[in-house]
N, C-alpha and C positions, 0 to 999 in steps of 0.2 A: 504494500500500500504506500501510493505516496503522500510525500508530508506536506502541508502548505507553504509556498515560499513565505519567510522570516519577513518581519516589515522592516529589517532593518534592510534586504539587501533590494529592495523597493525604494526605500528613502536615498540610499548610496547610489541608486544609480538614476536617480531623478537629480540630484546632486551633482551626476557627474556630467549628465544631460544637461543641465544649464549650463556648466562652467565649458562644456564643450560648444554649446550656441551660443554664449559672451564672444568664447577665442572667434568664433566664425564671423562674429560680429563686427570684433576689433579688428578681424584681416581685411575685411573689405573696407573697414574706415581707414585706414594704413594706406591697404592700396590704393583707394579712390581722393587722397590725398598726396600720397606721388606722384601720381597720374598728374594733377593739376598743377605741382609742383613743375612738374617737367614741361607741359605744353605749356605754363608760362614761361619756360626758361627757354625754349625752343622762339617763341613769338620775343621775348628780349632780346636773344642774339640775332632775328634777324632783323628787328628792327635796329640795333647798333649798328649791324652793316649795312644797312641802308644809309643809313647819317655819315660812319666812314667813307660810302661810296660817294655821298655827295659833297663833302668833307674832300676828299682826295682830285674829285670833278673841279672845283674852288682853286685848290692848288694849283690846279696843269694850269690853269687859265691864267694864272697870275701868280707869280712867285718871283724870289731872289736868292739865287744860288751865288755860291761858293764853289771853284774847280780848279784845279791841278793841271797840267800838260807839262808830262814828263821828257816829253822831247826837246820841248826848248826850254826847259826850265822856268817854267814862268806859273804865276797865278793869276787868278783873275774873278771878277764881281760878273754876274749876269742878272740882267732882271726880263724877265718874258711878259709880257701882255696882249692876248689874245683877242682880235676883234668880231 
């Protein structure tokens, strides 16, 4: 004959049953929190290079260098301005 299950091993595994649907809980809060971590980090760096790309556009168009010419030993200022 069998015996009835104990209410203790009823209550332990009702027990174990929550702490197991918390952890389920907390992984998707975890994940769905890097998740958004990253596609904001993703949308940062391309809007940075955006700014550098136009940022670097600025420069060709107009700058003042500094150069070298090792052949004749000499240095020299340049300033470019693009119309």
């Amino acid at each position: 004959m069998r015996t009835a299950i104990p209410d203790i091993k009823i209550v332990k595994i009702e027990v174990l049953s929550q702490a197991a649907n918390f952890s389920n809980q907390a992984f998707y809060v975890c994940a769905g929190t890097a998740a958004v971590i990253w596609i904001y980090d993703i949308i940062w760096v391309w809007n940075k290079g955006a700014q550098n790309k136009k940022a670097q556009k600025a420069y060709k168009q107009t700058h003042l260098g500094f150069y070298y010419e090792p052949n004749f030993n000499a240095t020299g200022l340049s300033y470019t301005v693009n119309f």
